[in-house]
C-alpha positions as CSV (number, residue, x, y, z in Angstrom):
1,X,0.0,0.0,0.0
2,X,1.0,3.5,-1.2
3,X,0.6,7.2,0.9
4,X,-1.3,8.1,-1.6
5,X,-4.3,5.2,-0.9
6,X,-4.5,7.2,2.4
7,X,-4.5,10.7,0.9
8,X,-6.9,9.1,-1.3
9,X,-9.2,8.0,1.7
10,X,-9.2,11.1,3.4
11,X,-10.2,13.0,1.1
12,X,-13.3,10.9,0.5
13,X,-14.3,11.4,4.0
14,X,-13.1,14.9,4.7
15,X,-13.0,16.4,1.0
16,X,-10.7,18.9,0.5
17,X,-11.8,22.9,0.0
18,X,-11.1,24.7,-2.6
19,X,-8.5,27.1,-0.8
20,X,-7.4,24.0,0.7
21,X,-3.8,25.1,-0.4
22,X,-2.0,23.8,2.8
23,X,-2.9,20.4,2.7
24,X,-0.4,18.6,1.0
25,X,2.9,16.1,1.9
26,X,5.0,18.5,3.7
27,X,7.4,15.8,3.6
28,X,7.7,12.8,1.1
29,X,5.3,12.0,-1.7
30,X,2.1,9.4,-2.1
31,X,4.6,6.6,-3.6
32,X,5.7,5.8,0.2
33,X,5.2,2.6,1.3
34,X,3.4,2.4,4.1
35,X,4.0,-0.4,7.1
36,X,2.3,1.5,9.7
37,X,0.7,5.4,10.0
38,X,1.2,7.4,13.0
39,X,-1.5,10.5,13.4
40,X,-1.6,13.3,16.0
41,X,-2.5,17.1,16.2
42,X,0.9,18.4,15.4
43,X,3.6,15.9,14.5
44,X,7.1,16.9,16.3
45,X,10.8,15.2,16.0
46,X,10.3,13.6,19.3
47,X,7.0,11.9,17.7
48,X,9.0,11.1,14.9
49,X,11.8,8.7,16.8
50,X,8.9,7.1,17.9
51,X,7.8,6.2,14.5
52,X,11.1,5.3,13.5
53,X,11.3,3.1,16.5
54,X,8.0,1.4,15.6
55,X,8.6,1.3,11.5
56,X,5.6,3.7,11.0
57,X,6.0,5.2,7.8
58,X,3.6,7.8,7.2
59,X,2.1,10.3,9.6
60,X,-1.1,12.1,9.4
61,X,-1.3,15.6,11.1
62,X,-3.2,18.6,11.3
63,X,-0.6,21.1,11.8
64,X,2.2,22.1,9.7
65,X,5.6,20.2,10.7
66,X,7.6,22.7,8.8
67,X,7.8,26.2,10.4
68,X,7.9,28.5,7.4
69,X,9.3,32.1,7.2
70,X,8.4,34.7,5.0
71,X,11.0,36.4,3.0
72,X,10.1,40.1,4.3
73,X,9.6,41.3,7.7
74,X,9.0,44.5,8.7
75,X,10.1,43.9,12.7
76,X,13.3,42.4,12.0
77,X,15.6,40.8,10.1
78,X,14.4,36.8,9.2
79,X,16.9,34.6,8.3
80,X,16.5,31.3,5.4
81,X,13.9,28.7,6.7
82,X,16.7,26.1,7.0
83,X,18.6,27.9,9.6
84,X,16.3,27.0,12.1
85,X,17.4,23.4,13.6
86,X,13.7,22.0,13.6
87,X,13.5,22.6,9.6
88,X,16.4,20.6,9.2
89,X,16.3,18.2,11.9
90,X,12.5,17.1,10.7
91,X,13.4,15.9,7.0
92,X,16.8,14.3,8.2
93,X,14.4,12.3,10.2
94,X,12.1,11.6,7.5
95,X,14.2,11.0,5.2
96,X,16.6,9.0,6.9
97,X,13.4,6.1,8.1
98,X,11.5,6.6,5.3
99,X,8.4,8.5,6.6
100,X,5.9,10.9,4.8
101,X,4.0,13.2,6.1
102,X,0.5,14.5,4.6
103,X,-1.2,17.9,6.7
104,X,-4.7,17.8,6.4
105,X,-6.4,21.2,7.8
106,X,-9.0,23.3,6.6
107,X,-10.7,19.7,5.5
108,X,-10.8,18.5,8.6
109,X,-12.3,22.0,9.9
110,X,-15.2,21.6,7.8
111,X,-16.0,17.8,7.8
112,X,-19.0,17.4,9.3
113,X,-17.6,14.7,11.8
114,X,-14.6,17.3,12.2
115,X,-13.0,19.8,14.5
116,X,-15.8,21.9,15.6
117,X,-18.4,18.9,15.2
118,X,-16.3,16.6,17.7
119,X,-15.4,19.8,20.0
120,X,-19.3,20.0,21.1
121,X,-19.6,16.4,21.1
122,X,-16.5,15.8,23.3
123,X,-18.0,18.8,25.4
124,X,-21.5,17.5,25.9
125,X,-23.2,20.0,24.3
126,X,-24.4,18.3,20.8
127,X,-27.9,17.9,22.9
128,X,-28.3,21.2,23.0
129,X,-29.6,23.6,20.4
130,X,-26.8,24.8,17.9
131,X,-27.0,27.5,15.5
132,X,-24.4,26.7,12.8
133,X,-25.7,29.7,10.5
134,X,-22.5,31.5,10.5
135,X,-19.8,29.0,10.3
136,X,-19.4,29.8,14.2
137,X,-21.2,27.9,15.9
138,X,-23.6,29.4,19.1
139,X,-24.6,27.4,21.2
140,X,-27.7,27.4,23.4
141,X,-26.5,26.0,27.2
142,X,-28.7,26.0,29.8
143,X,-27.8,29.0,32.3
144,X,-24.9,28.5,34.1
145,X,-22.0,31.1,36.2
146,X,-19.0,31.6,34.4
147,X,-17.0,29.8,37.2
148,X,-19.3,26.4,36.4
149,X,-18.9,26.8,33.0
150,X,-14.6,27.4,32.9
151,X,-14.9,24.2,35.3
152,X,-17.2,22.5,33.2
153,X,-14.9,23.1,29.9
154,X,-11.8,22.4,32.0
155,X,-13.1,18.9,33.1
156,X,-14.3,17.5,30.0
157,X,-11.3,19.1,27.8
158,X,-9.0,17.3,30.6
159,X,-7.0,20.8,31.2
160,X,-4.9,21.6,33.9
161,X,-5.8,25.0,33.7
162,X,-8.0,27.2,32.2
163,X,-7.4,31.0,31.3
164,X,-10.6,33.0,31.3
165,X,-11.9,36.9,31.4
166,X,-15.4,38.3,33.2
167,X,-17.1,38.0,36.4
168,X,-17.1,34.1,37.4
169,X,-20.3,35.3,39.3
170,X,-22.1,36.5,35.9
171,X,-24.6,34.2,34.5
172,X,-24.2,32.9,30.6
173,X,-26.0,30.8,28.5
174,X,-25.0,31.5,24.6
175,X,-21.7,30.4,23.9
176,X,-19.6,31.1,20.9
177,X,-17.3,28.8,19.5
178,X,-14.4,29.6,17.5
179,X,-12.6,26.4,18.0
180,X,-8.6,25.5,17.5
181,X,-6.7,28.7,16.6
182,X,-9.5,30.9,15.7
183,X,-8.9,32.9,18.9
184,X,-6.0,33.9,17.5
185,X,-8.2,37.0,15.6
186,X,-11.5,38.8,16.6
187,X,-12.8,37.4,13.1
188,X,-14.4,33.5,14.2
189,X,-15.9,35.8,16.9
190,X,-17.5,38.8,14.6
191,X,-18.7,35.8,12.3
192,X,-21.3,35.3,15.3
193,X,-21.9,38.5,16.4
194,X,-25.0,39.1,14.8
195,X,-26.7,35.9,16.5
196,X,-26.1,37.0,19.9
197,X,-24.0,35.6,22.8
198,X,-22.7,35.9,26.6
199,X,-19.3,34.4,25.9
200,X,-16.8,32.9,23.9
201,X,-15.0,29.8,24.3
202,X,-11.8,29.5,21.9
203,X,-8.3,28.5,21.6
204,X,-5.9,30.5,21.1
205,X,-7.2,33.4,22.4
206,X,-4.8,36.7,21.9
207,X,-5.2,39.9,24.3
208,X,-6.9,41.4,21.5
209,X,-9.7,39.4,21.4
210,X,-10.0,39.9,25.2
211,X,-10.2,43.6,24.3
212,X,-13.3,43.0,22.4
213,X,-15.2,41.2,24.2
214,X,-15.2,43.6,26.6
215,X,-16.0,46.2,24.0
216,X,-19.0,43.6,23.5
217,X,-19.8,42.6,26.9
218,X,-19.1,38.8,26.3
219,X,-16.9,36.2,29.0
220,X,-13.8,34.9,27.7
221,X,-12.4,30.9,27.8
222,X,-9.6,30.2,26.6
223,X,-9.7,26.4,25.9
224,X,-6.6,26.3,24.1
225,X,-5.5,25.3,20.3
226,X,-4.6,21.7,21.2
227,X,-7.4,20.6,23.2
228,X,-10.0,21.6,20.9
229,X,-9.0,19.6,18.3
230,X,-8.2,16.5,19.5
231,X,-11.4,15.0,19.6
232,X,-11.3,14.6,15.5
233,X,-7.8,13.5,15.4
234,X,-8.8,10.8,17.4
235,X,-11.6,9.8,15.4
236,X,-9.9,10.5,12.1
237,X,-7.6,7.8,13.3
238,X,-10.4,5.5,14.6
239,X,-11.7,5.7,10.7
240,X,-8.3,5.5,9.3
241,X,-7.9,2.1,11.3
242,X,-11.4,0.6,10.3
243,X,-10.7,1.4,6.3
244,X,-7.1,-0.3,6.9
245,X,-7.5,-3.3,8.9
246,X,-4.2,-5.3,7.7
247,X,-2.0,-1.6,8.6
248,X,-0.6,-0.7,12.3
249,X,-2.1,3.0,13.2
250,X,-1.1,4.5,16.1
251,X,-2.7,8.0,17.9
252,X,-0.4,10.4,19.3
253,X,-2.0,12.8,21.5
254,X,-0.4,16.4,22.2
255,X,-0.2,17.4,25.5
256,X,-0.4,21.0,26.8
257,X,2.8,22.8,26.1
258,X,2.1,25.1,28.8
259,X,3.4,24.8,32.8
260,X,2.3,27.7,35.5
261,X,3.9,29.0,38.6
């Protein structure tokens, strides 16, 4: 069996968009060989010993495992992409155990078993009335403090901490979800604007965002990048194993890269 039988499958179930650009081998091609297929969230060096350790040839992730560099910047002075030891050190890896790599993003986004579809499941909250009108989905929770609801999210998210912003007293019930990085802008938030919330639960989440909110008058969660997409990297593996019975395929899971003091 070839990458590209994967690529192939994946598509099928999570078709790719027509800006879908970014979702291509970042490393090797579809005429790898595959004896086993390692997936997780973001796929790392360490990750990648692993595979070599267990003879998986092909990974599936969702985040880039190259970390590009544009050629002008007007803050500073940025240097060839290859300078930087993890753009080197990822493709000597690859290369050296025979392992492709295929990025799917913006497909699984909008699958509808994907991202934001297995965030509200994982969360509980599918049995609750969803408006999905504006890409951003709002969702109708019964009333709840902000405190119950940063512990609530917490819990099921398995986070050992949660950042958040507004009175843990103040009572919400419409929550906005711009899931994975879309915190990293105001925009997943002004796409559901016009159908009214109390707060907005995101990963990502960037002061500036915090800013307008308060502008706005809605709560802030930050539920972070990683832990809001999980939930469909895990069941894009689950599918991955059921179309490829005879083929090891291992789950990876990212762990928060954050520690308090």
């Amino acid at each position: 069996m070839k990458a590209q039988d994967v690529v192939d499958f994946v598509w099928q179930i999570a078709p790719n968009p027509s800006f879908g650009t970014e979702n291509v081998f970042e490393v090797g091609d579809g005429d790898a060989p595959v004896r086993g297929i390692g997936v997780a969230w973001w796929i790392t060096s360490e990750l990648l010993d692993d595979f070599a350790r267990r003879g998986i040839t092909l990974g599936l992730t969702h985040e880039r495992v190259l970390y590009d560099l544009p050629v002008d910047y007007p803050w500073g002075q940025i240097p060839p992409p290859v300078t930087l030891r993890a753009n080197r050190r990822i493709p000597e890896l690859c290369h050296r155990h025979g392992i492709a790599i295929h990025r799917f993003h913006s497909n699984l986004d909008l699958a509808d078993w994907g991202m934001p579809r297995a965030l509200v499941d994982e969360l509980g909250w599918s049995r609750y009335e969803i408006d999905w009108s504006r890409g951003i989905p709002v969702v109708e929770h019964p009333p709840v403090t902000l405190e119950v609801l940063v512990r609530e999210v917490k819990a099921k998210l398995r986070l050992p901490f949660a950042r958040y912003d507004g009175d843990p007293r103040r009572v919400v019930r419409r929550i906005a979800v711009p899931w994975g990085g879309l915190g990293q802008q105001w925009l997943g938030a002004a796409c559901a604007a016009p159908l009214g919330f109390d707060e907005i639960m995101a990963g990502d989440v960037i002061d500036g965002v915090v800013r307008l909110a308060r502008e706005e008058g809605w709560a802030v969660i930050d539920a972070f990048h990683h832990a809001t997409e999980l939930e469909a990297m895990r069941r894009l593996t689950q599918k991955v194993r059921e179309q490829f019975p005879g083929v090891p395929v291992r789950y990876y899971e990212n762990a928060m890269p954050w520690a308090v003091l």
